[in-house]
C-alpha positions in Angstrom: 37.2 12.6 -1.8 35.0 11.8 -5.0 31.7 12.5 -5.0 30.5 9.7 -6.7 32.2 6.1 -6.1 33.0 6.9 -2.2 29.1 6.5 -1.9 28.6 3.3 -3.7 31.7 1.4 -1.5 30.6 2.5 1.2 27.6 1.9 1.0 27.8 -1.7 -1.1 30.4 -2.3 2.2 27.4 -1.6 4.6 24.8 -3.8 2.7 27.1 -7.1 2.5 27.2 -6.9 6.1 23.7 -5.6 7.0 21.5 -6.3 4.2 18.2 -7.0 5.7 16.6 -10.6 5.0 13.2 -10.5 3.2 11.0 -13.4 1.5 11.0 -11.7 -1.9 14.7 -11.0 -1.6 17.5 -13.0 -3.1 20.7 -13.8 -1.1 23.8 -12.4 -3.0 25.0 -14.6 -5.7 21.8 -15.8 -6.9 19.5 -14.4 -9.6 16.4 -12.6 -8.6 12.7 -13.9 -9.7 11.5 -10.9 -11.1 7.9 -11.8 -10.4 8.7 -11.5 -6.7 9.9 -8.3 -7.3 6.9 -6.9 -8.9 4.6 -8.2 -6.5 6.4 -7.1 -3.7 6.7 -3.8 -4.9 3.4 -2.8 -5.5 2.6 -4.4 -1.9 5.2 -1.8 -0.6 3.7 1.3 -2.5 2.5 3.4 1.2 3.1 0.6 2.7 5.5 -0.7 5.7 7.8 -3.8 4.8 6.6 -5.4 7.9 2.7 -5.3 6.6 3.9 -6.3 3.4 6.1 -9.7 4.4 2.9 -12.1 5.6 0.7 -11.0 2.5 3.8 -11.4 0.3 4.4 -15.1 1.7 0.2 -15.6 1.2 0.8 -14.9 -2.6 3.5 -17.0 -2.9 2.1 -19.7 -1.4 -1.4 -18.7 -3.6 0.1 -17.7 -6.6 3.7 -19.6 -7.2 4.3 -17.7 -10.5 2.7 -14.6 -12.5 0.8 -17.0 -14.5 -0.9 -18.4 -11.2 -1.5 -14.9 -10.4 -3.2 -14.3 -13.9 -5.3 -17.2 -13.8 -6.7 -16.5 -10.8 -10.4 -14.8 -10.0 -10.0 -11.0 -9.4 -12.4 -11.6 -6.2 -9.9 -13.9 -4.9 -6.7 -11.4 -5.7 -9.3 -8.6 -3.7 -10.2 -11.4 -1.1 -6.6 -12.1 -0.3 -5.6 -8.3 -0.2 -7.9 -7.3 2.1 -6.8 -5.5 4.6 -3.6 -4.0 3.2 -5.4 -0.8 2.0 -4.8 0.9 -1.5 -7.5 -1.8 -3.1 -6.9 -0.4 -6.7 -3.1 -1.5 -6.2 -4.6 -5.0 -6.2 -6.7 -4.3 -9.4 -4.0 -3.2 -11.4 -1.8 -6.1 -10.3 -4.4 -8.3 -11.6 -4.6 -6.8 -14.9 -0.7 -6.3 -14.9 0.1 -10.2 -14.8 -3.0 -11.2 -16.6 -1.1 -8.3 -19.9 2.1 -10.1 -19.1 0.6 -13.1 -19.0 -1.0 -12.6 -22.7 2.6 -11.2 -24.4 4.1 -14.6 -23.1 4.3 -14.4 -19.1 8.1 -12.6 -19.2 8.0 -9.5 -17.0 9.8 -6.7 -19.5 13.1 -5.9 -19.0 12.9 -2.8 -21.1 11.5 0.6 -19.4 9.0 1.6 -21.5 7.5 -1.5 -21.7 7.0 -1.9 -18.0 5.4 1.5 -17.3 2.7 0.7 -20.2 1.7 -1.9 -17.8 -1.2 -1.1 -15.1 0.1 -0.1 -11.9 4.0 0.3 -13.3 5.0 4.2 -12.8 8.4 6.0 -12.8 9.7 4.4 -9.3 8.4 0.6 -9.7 9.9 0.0 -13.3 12.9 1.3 -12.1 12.7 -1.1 -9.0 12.1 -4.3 -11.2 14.9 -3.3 -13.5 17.5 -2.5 -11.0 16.5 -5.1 -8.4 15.1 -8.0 -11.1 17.3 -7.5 -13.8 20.8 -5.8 -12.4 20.1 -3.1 -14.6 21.8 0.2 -13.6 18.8 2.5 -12.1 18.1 4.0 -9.1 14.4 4.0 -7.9 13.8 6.6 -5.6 11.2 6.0 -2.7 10.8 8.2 0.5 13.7 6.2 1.8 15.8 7.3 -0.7 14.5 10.6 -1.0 15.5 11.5 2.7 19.1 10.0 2.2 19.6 12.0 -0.4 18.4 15.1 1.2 21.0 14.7 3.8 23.8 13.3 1.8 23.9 16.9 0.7 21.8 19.1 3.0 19.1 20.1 0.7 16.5 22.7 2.7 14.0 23.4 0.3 10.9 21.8 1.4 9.2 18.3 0.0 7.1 18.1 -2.1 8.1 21.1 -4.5 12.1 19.6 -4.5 11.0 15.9 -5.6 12.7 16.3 -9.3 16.2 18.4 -7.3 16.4 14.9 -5.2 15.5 12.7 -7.8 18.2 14.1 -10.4 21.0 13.7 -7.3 20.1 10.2 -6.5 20.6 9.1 -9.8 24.3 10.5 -9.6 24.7 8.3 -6.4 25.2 4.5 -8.6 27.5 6.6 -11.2 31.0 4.6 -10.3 31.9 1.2 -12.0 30.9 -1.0 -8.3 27.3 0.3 -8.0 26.4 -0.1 -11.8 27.9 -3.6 -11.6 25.8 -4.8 -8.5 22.6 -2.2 -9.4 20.1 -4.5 -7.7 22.3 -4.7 -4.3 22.8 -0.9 -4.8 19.6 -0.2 -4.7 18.5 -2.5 -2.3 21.4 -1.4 0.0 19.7 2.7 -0.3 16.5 1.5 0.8 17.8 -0.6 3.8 19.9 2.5 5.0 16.8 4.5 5.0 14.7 2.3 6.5 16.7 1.3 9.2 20.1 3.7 9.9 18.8 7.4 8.2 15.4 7.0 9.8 12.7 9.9 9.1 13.1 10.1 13.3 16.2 10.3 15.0 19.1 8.7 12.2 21.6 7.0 13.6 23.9 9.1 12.4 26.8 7.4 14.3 26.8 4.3 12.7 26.0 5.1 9.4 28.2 4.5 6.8 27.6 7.6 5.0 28.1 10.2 7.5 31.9 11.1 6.9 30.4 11.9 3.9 26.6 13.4 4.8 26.6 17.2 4.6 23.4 17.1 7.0 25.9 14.8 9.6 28.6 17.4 9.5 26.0 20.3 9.6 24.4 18.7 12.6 21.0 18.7 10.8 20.0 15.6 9.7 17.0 15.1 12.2 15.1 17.8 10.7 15.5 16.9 7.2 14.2 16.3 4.9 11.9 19.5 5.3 8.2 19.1 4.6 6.0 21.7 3.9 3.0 21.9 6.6 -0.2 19.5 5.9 -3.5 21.6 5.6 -5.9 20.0 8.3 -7.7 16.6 6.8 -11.6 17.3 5.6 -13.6 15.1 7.5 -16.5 13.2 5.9 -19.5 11.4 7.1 -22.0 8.5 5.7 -24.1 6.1 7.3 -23.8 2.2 6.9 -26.8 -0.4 7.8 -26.1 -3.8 10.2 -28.3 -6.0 8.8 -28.7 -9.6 9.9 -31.4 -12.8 8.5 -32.6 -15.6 10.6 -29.6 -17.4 10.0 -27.3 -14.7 11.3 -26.0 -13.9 8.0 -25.0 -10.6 6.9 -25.7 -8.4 4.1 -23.1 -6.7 2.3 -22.9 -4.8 -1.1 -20.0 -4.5 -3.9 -18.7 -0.8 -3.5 -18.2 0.7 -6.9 -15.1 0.2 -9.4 -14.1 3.0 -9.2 -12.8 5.7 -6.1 -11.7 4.8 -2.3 -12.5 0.7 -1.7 -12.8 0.2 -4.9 -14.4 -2.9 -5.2 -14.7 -4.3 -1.9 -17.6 -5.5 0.3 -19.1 -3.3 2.7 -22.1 -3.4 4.9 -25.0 -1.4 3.3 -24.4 2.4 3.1 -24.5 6.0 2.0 -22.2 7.6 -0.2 -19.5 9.7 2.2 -20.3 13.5 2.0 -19.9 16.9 4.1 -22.6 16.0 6.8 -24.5 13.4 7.9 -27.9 12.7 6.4 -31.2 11.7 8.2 -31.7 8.1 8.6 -34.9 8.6 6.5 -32.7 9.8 3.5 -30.1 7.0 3.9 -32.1 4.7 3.7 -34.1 6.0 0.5 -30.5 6.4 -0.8 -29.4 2.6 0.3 -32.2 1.3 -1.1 -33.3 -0.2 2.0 -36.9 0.1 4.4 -37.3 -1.2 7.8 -36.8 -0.4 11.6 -33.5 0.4 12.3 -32.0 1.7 15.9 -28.7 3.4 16.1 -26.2 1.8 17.5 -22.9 3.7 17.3 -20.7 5.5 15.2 -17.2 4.5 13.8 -14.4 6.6 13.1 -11.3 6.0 10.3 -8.7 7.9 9.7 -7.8 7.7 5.2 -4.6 9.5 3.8 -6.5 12.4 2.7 -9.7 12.4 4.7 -11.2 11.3 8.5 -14.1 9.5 7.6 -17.1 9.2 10.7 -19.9 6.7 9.9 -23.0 6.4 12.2 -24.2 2.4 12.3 -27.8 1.4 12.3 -29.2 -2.2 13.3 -32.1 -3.6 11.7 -34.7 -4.1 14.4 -37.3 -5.8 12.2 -39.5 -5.4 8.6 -37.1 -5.4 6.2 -37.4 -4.8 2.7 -35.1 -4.5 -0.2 -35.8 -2.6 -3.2 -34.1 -3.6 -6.5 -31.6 -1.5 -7.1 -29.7 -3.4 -4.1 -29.9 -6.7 -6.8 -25.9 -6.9 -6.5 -26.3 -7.4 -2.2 -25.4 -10.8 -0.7 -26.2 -12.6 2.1 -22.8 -14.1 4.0 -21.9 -16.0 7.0 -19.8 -14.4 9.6 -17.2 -17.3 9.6 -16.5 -16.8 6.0 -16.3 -12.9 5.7 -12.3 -14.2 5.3 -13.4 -15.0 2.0 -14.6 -11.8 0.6 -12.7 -8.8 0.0 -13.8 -6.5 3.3 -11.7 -3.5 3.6 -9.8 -3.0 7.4 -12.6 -0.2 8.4 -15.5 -2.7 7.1 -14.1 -5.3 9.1 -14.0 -2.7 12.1 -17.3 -1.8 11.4 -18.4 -5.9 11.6 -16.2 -5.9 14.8 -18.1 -3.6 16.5 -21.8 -4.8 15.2 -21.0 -8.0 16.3 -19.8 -6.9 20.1 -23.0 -5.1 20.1 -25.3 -8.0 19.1 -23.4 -10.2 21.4 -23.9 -8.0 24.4 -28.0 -7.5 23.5 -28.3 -11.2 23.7 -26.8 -11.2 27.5 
């Protein structure tokens, strides 16, 4: 049996049966909207499709077209991705449309064009091209990294073998069929992955690769692809300030450009280092006097790091210095409107239970 166009039938066979249904998606026989494709790709970047699909369809219905998308505030971009994580994902796709926007609003079609862009790397250009444009590449994601691992039974650990997988998926859309339909093709690898060759238990017996799977004849495909162990997270710690006016209003601050939550709102607080600090200091660091009483501590779990913060509530004599110039005073019922991270909005969450509570 060949070792190249056996994969694409089969699998081109599986996908115009099984295809999944998704908003940015379109149906066989139509032409893709290459702007859908973008956005929904950097959306998907570490994350699940099933997180991505309500923000997707809150762009859409936001932003019609790129040029929407360009036009629009960056606070409202960050506003509307809160929640999703990766914040500087939603910078650069702001900057991305408003650069396409200004060389005549047609996403490239071309390679190198599309990774000069902010936010385009190796895997997302080939994505728009394949999927946007029916243009013969192969964008290899985790999904398609593990199938190809098992398709032919490779054992040396991730993350050393990335380039040994990603020269054999390419060789995967070599026949005729998958460089005619390259956007089904590739579509049809990441839908096997995600929901047939599963990191966790593949279900091996109705895939339509495994007469030809190395790992399925081998009887191996659950433990591969192999990983090499994680080193234990670093933890961090900082302190963050619950601060409330007569009015019930909250203070937050504008986290810096730059680094973790970039950009986002956040409740008044330290910078995140190896212990925690005194009150005393974080509040000379905050910029911030007054009585405050602890009220709890939060904890969040990042990709790299386990991040503990200890809250404080402002009891009474407040006073602001001016390096705190860029804070803002916001109503609880429109926080929806500001871009708040998921752990500031757990960190809200929790103040707010508390205040409720004192009050009873």
């Amino acid at each position: 049996m060949s070792t190249q166009i056996p994969y694409a039938t089969l699998i081109l066979r599986w996908y115009d049966r099984h295809q999944r249904i998704l908003p940015w998606r379109a149906k066989t026989g139509t032409i893709p909207n290459p702007y859908y494709v973008l956005l929904s790709e950097i959306m998907l970047q570490q994350t699940q499709v099933a997180t991505v699909i309500p923000y997707f369809n809150k762009f859409i219905e936001n932003f019609p077209t790129l040029n929407d998308l360009a036009e629009a505030s960056l606070e409202k971009v960050m506003a509307m991705w809160t929640g999703l994580g990766y914040y500087s994902r939603a910078r650069n796709l702001h900057r991305c449309a408003q650069e396409i926007a200004q060389q005549g609003g047609m996403i490239p079609n071309d390679y190198h064009a599309l990774k000069a862009l902010p936010g385009i790397g190796d895997y997302t250009a080939s994505a728009i091209l394949s999927i946007g444009y029916n243009q013969p590449y192969v964008a290899v994601d985790g999904n398609v990294e593990r199938v190809t691992a098992r398709l032919f039974a490779i054992q040396e650990p991730l993350p050393a073998v990335k380039p040994t997988l990603m020269s054999l998926a390419k060789i995967l859309n070599a026949g005729q069929e998958a460089q005619v339909r390259a956007g089904d093709f590739a579509q049809a690898l990441f839908d096997i992955g995600a929901t047939i060759c599963k990191p966790k238990h593949p279900l091996c017996l109705i895939c339509p690769l495994s007469e030809v799977c190395k790992a399925c004849q081998e009887n191996i495909a659950d433990i591969l692809p192999i990983r090499q162990k994680k080193t234990a997270k670093p933890t961090k710690y900082g302190i963050s300030l619950f601060i409330q006016n007569e009015k019930g209003q909250i203070l937050l601050c504008k986290r810096p450009e730059k680094g973790v939550l970039a950009g986002t709102m956040e409740l008044p607080s330290t910078l995140w280092s190896e212990q925690f600090t005194s009150l005393e200091q974080a509040l000379n660091e905050i910029g911030c006097h007054g009585n405050f009483k602890e009220s709890g501590q939060i904890k969040h779990v990042f990709t790299h790091f386990t991040l503990k913060v200890k809250l404080f509530k402002l009891e009474n004599n407040l006073k602001l210095l001016e390096k705190t110039q860029d804070n803002i005073w916001i109503d609880l019922n429109k926080l929806s409107q500001y871009p708040c991270s998921s752990l500031m909005k757990k960190m809200i969450a929790y103040m707010t239970t508390i205040s409720s509570e004192d009050l009873k």
